[in-house]
N, C-alpha and C positions, 0 to 999 in steps of 0.2 A: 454407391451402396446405400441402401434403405437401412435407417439405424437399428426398425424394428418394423414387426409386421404383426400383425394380430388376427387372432385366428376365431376372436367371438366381438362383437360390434358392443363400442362399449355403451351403458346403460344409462340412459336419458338420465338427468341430474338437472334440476327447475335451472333456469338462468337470472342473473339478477337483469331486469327490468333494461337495463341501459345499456347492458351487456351487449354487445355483436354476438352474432351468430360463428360458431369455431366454424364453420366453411367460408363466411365471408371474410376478403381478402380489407386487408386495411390499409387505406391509400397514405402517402404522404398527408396528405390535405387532411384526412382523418386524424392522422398525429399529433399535427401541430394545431388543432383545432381542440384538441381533450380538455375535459374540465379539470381545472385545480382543482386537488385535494388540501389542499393547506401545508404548511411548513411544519406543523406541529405530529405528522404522521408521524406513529412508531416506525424503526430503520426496520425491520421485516416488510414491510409494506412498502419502502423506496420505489421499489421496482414497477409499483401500480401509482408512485405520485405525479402528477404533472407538476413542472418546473415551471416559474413564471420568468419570461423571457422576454428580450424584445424580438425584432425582426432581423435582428444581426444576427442570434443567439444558432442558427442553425447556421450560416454562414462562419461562422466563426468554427462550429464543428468542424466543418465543411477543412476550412485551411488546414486547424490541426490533423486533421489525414494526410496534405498536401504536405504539411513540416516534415512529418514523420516521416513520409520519402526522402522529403530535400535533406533531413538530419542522416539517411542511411547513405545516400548517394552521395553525398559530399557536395548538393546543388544550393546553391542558396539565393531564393527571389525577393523577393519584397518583404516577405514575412523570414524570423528569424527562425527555423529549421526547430530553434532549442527550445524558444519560448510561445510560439504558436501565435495565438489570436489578438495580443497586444492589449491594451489597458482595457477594453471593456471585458475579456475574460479574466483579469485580474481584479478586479473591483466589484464585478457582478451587477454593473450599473441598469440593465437590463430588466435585471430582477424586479424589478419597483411598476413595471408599466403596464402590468397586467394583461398582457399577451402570453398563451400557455404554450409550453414544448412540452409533451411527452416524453417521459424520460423513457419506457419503455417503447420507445419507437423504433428502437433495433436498429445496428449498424448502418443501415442503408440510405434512413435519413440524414445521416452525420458524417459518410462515410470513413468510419473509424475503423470497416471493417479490414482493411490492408495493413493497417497499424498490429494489429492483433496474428497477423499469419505470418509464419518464417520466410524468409528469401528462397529458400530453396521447394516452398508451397506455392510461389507466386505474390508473396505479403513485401511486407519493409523492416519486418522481425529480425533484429540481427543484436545488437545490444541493449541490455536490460535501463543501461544508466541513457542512453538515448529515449528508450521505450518514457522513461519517465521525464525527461523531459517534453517528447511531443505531447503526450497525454493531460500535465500538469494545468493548462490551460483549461481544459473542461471543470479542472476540479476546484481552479482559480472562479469561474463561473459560478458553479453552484455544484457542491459536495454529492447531491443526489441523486444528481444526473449523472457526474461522473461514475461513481460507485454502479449505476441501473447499464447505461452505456459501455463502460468502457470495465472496469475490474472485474465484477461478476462473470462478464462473457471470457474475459481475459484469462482468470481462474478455472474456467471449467476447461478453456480449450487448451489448458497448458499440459494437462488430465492426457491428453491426445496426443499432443505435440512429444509428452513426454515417454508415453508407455503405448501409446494406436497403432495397429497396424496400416500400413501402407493404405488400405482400403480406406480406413476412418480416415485416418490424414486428410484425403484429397475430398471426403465429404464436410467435414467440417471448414475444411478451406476453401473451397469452392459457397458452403453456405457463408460465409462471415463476408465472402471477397463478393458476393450478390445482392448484398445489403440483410440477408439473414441474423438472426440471432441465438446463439445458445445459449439453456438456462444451467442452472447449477442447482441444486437441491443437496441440502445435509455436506456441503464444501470444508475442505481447511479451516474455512472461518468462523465454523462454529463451533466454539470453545465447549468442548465436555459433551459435544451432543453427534460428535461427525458421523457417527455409525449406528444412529437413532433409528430406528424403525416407519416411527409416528405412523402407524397400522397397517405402516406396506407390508405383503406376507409375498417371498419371494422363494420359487420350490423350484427347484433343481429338475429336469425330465431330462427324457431321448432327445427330447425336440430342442431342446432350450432353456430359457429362463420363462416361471409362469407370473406375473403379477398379479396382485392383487390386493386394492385398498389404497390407498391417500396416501401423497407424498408432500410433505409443505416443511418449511416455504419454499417459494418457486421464485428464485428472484433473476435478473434479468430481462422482464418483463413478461407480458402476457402474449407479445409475437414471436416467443420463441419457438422456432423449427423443430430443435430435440434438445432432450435432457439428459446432461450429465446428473447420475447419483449413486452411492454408496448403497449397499445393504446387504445383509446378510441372508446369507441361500441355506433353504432348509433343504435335505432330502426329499426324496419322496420312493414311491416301491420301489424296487428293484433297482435305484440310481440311489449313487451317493454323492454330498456338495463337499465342496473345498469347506475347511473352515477359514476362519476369520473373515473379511468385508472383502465382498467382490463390487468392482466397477462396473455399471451398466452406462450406453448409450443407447435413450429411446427415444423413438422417434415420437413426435409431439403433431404433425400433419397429418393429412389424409392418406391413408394408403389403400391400400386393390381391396383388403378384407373388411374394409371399419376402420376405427381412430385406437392409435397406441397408447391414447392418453386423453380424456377431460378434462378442460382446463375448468378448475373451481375459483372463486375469491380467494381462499387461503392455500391453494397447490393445485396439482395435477391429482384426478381420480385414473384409475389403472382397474378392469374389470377384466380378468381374465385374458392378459395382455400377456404373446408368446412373442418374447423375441430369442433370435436365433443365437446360438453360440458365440456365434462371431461379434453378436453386442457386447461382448466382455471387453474392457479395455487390459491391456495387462491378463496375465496369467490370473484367473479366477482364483478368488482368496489371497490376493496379494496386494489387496488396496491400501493396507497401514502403509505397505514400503511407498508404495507409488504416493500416499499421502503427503510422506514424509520428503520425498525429492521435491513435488511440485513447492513445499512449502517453502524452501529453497528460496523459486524466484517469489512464488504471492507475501511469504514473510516481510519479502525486502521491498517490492516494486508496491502495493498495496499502503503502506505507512507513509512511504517516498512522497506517493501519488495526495494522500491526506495534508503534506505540506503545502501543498497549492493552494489549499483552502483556508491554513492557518495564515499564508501569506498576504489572503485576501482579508482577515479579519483585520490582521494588522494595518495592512493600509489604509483601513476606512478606518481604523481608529486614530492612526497619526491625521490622515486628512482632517478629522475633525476638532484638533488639536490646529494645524494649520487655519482653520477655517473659524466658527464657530466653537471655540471648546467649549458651551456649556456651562450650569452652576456645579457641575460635580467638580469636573478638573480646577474651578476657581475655588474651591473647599480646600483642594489639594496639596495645593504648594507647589512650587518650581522644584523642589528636591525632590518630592514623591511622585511627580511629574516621569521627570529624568530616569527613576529609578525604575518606576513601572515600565517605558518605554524600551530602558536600557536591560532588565530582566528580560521581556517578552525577546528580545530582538536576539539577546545572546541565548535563548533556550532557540529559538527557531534556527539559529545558523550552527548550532552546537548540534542540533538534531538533524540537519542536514547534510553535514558534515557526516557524521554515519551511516543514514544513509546510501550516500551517492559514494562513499568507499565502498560499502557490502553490495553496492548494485554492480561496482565498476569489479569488486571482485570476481563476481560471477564468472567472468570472462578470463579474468587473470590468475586469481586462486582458489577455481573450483574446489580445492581438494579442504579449503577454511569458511565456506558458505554454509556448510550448516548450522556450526557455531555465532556467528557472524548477524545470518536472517534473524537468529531467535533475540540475537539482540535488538535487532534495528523491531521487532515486533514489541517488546518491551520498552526498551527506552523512548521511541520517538513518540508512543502515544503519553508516556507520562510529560515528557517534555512540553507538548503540543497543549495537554491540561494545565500546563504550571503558564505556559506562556498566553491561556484565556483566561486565566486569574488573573494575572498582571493587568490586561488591558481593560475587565470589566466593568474597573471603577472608574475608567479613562468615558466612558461613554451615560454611564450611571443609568436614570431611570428612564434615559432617553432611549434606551435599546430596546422600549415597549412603544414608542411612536410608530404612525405608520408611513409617514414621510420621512425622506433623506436615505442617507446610509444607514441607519440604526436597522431599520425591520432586514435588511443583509445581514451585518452584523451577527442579529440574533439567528435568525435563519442558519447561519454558515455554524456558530459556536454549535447551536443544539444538534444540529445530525453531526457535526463532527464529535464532539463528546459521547454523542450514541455509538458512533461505527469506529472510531478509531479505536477504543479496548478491543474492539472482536472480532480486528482483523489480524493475524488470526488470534489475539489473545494474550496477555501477558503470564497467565499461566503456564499455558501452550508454552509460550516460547520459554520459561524456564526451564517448566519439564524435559526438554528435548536440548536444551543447552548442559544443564548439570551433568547429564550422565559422560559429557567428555572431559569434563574441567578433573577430576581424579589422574584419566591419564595425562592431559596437558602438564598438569601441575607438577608430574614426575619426570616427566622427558620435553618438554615445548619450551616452559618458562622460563625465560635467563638462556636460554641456549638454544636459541633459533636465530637466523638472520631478521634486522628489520624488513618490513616490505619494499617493494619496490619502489621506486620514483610515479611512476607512470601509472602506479595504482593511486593514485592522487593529484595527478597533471591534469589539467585540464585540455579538452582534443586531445589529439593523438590518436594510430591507429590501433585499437584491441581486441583481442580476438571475442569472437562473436559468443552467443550464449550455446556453448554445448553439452546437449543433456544428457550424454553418455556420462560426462565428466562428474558430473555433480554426485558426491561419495553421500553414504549418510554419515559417518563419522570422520571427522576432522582429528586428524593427528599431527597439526603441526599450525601454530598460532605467530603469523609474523608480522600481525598490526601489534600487537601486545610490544613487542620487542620496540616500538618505536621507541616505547616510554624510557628503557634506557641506556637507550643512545642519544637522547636528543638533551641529554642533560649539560652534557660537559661539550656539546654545541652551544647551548644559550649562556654557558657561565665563559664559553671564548670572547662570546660578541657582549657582552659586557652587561648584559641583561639578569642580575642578579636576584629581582622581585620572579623573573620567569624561571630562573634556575630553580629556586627555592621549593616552588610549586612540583614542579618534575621531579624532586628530590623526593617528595612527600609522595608523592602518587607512585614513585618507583616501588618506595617501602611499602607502601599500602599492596601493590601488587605481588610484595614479595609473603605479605601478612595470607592475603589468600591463596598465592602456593600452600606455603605450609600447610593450611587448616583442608586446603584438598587434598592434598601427599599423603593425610592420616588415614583417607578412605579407603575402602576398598574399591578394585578396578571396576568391578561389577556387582550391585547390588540395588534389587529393585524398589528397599525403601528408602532410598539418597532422598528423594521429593518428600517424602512424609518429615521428614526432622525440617522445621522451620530456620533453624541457624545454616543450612545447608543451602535453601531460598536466599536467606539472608545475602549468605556469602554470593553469591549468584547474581543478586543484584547488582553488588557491590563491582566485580570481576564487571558486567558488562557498560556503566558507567566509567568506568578504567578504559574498555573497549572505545567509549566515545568519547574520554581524553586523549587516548593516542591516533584517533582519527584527526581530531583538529589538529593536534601537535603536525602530524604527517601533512596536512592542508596547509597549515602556515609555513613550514619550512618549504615546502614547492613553491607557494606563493612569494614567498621570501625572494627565492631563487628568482624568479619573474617579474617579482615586482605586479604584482596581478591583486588591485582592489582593495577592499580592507581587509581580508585574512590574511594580507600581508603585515596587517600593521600588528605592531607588539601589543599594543592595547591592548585588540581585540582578541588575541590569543593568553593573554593574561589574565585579562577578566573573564575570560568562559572558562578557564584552568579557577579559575577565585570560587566560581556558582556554581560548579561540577568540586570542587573539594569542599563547600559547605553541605554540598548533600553528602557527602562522603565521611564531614566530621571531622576533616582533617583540619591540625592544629595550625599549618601553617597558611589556610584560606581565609584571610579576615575577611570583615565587612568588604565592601567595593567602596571606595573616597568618593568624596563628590564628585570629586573634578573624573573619575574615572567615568562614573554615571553622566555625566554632563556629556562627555568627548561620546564615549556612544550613542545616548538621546540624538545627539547633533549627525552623526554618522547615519542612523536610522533617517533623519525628516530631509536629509542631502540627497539617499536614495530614493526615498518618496517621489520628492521633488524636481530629480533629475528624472525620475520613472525607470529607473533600475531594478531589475531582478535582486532579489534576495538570498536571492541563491549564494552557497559558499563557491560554487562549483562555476561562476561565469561571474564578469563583472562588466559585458556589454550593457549599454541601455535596451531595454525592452523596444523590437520594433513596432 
C-alpha cells in the first residue's frame, strides 16, 4: 500500500545549492561520503548531521543487525548478541579520523532495519530489554547517529506496529526490511509541542485527508520514504472531522500523481497533498491514546538506549585517568578522584538498573509499564546529567582539544545533555505518572506482592513485547513492594548499614502513600500543585531504589558481578537517599568511594560492560 497519493503536484520550492535533486536516488557511496556538519549542531538538526567515523564505523552497524538476530534466536557468533560491535563502538574511537557517515543514511546502509520490525513482520522485534541491548552499541559510537538511525525510525514505526492496519504493517516492514527509512514529525518526544500544527492546515473531505503547509522538524533523516505525524483535522462542507489529534502516514516518494511531500531544510512542504482514509493510523481523533501506549515502549527503550553513550563518556574518562590524567585531575586529589569516579559510576548503574527492569517489564508486567516508562523518562535523564557533572572535572579544559578522547568526550556530553531531557521529557513523564499514584496509594502500596524474580534475572526466557497488553493505567505496583520485603532479608544476612537504608526508604514510601491517599481519584489540576510534582519525584526515585534492591538480591542469588556486591548496593541506596533527604544516607567514607573507583578502572580495564544487567566481558 502507497501511504499517500496526491492529487495536485507539489510546488517548486528553490533547493539549497548542494542539495540533490528529491528524484535522485542516493547511493551508499553518496552517504558515507556526506560532509560534516560539526558536533556543535542543534539536536533538531541530528537528523541532517554527518557523524565523523572511521571505515569500521559502518561495519560495526552492519553487526549490531546481525547481534540483534543472534540476541532473538538464541545464536551466538563472534560477536556478543547483547553488546554488538565491541570496544570501538564503545569508546567512539573512530570519531577523531575524519572520515564522515551519514547519520541520515537510512536503515539500509547499517542494516539496522531488521532490528526495528517484529518477528511475526519478518524483523528480530521480540523483546524490548534485548531491543536495547543490540542497539546500545550505535549509541556507544556516537549519540547522533544513534538517535538519526536507529530511535527516531524506531519511534515512528512503533506508531504502526502498535495501532496500523494489516496493510500499513507489511509497508512499513517491507520499507525498513529494504534498507528504507521512516521519518517522525511532532513525535512522543516532543515535550508540550506533540500536537503542534507548525502551519500544517489539515481538512477532513469525501476523499480523505487534504494537506497543506510545513511540517518540521523531520527527523530521521532526509531519505526518509514516509512520514509518520500528528495533526489536527479541521472540517470542511458538508463533512465533519473527529476531534482531537489524528495519525497520518504519508508518503514522502514519488507517486503516479506528483510528490506527497517536499522535502525543505527545516521539514517536509505539503501543497495540497490528498491522502486517502486509509492513511489514518488508529481510529481517526484517537492519537492522545495511541500517543500514550507507544510512549510505553519509546519512554523506556529511548533513555535505555541514551546509556550507551553516557557509558562511553565514562570510559574515556577513566581511560584518561589510567593514561595521561592531566593538570586538572592532579588539582584534584585522590579523594575527589575516587569520589567523582565512584558518583558517576553509581548514578550510571543506578539508572540502569531502572531501566532494564521497565524495559524487561514490558513483557512481564504489561499491566505497570505505564507508570514505570514515565519513570525511567524522568530519572535516567537526571541521572545521566549528575553523572556528566562528576566526570567533567575529571577531564577539565582538555575537553576543548582536538586530539585524543577529549573532542569525544565533549561531542557525546553535548548531544546527550541536549536529547536526553526530550526524550520524551521529564515533565511528560510526571504528568502521565501522577494521575495514577492517588489510586496506587489507596489500594497498591503495602499490599501488592513483590515482583517476580525473572523480572530481574538476567537471560531467561520472557514473553515477548505485546501490544495489545500494554493498559494506559497501572493499577497494581509490584516493584515498589520490593522495598519492604527486602528489609528483614538484609537484617538476616547481617548486613545492618543495608538494613537501615531500606528501613528509611520503606517509611519514605509510606510518607508518599499518605500525602497521595489525600487526593482525589480524579482530578485534572493534580499537575498544577507543585508539592504534588514534588511528591512524584520523590515516589519515582523510590521506584529506582527498589529496582537495584530487586537487581542485587538476584544477583546475590548468582553470584553474578558487582551488583552482587553489598557495597555496591549500599552505596547507590547512600546517593539515592541524599537526593531523597533522608536522615539515614550519610556521606559515602572513603574507603567506600575508593572500593568503587577501583571497581569502575577493573571494568574499564578488563573491557567490561557497565551494564547492571550482564557482567560478561565485552566481545
Amino acid at each position: 500500500m502507497t501511504p499517500g497519493r496526491t492529487t495536485a503536484a507539489a510546488r517548486v520550492v528553490p533547493r539549497r545549492p548542494d542539495a540533490p535533486h528529491p528524484s535522485t536516488p542516493r547511493t551508499d557511496t553518496d552517504a558515507r561520503t556526506s560532509t560534516s556538519t560539526g558536533s556543535g549542531t542543534d539536536a533538531r538538526t541530528d537528523a541532517r548531521t554527518s557523524i565523523g567515523t572511521d571505515a569500521r564505523s559502518d561495519a560495526d552497524a552492519r553487526t549490531v543487525a546481525r547481534s540483534g538476530t543472534d540476541a532473538h534466536t538464541g545464536a551466538r557468533t563472534g560477536t556478543d548478541a547483547r553488546t554488538g560491535s565491541g570496544t570501538d563502538a564503545r569508546t567512539g574511537s573512530g570519531a577523531r579520523t575524519g572520515t564522515s557517515t551519514s547519520a541520515g543514511a537510512g536503515t539500509g546502509a547499517t542494516g539496522l532495519g531488521s532490528v526495528l520490525v517484529p518477528v511475526v513482520l519478518g524483523g528480530v522485534l521480540d523483546r524490548a530489554d534485548i531491543l536495547v541491548e543490540s542497539l546500545r552499541p550505535v549509541f556507544r559510537h556516537d549519540v547522533t547517529a544513534g538517535m538519526a538511525l536507529a530511535a527516531a525510525p524506531l519511534t515512528a514505526a512503533l506508531h504502526v506496529w502498535c495501532a496500523g492496519s494489516p496493510q500499513q504493517q507489511r509497508h512499513v516492514a517491507d520499507l525498513l526490511l529494504q534498507g528504507g527509512s521512516l521519518a517522525l514529525s511532532r513525535g512522543p518526544h516532543t515535550v508540550g509541542q506533540v500536537f503542534a500544527t507548525d502551519g500544517l492546515h489539515t481538512r477532513q473531505t469525501r476523499d480523505g485527508y487534504l494537506l497543506d503547509g510545513t511540517r518540521t522538524p523531520l527527523t530521521a533523516g532526509p531519505e526518509a520514504a514516509a512520514l509518520l505525524l500528528y495533526t489536527t483535522v479541521a472540517p470542511s462542507r458538508g463533512v465533519t472531522a473527529p476531534g482531537g489529534a489524528t495519525v497520518l502516514l504519508a508518503g514522502l516518494g514519488a507517486v503516479p500523481h506528483g510528490r506527497a511531500g517536499l522535502r525543505l531544510p527545516d521539514g517536509v512542504r505539503f501543497t495540497r497533498c490528498l491522502l486517502p482514509p486509509a492513511a489514518a493510523v488508529a481510529e481517526p481523533g484517537r492519537g492522545t491514546a495511541l500517543f500514550l501506549r507507544t510512549l510505553q515502549v519509546t519512554g523506556t527503550v529511548v533513555p535505555a538506549l541514551l546509556l550507551g553513550t553516557a557509558d562511553s563518556c565514562l570510559r574515556l574518562a577513566l581511560r584518561r585517568l589510567t593514561g595521561a590524567p592531566g593538570p586538572a585531575v592532579g588539582r584534584m586529589g585522590s579523594r575527589d578522584v575516587a569520589r567523582a569516579v565512584a558518583g558517576a559510576f553509581l548514578d550510571l548503574t543506578a539508572a540502569d538498573a531502572l531501566a532494564t527492569t521497565a524495559a524487561r517489564a514490558l513483557g512481564v508486567l504489561p499491566g505497570e509499564s505505564a507508570v514505570l516508562s514515565a519513570a525511567v523518562s524522568c530519572v535516567v535523564p537526571m541521572l545521566i546529567e549528575d553523572a556528566l557533572q562528576d566526570l567533567g572535572p575529571l577531564l577539565g579544559a582538555r575537553a576543548l582539544w582536538r586530539d585524543g578522547d577529549e573532542p569525544h568526550f565533549a561531542h557525546q556530553a553535548h548531544h546527550l545533555r541536549a536529547l536526553a531531557p526530550r526524550w520524551p521529557g521529564a515533565f511528560t513523564g510526571r504528568a502521565i505518572a501522577l494521575p495514577h499514584l492517588p489510586f496506587l496509594a489507596r489500594h497498591a502500596w503495602f499490599n501488592t506482592s513483590p515482583a517476580p524474580a525473572r523480572l530481574f534475572a538476567t537471560g531467561g526466557d520472557l514473553p515477548g513485547l505485546a501490544w495489545q497488553r500494554l493498559v494506559p493505567f497501572s493499577r497494581t505496583d509490584s516493584l515498589s513492594a520490593v522495598l519492604p520485603a527486602a528489609g528483614g532479608r538484609a537484617r538476616a544476612a547481617g548486613h545492618d548499614e543495608l538494613a537501615r537504608l531500606i528501613t528509611a526508604f520503606t517509611a519514605e514510601l509510606d510518607r508518599v502513600r499518605r500525602h497521595f491517599a489525600r487526593l482525589p481519584l480524579t482530578d485534572p489540576s493534580l499537575t498544577s500543585d507543585p508539592r504534588n510534582l514534588a511528591m512524584t519525584d520523590r515516589y519515582m526515585l523510590l521506584l529506582t531504589a527498589a529496582a537495584c534492591l530487586g537487581r542485587h538480591q538476584e544477583a546475590s542469588r548468582t553470584g553474578q558481578g558487582h551488583v552482587a556486591d553489598t557495597v555496591w548496593i549500599t552505596a547507590t541506596l547512600r546517593r539515592l537517599g541524599r537526593r531523597l533527604g533522608l536522615g539515614a544516607a550519610s556521606a559515602s567514607p572513603a574507603a567506600e568511594n575508593r572500593h568503587i573507583h577501583d571497581e569502575a578502572l577493573r571494568h574499564c580495564a578488563a573491557d567490561e560492560d557497565f551494564g547492571v544487567h550482564r557482567a560478561a566481558p565485552v566481545a
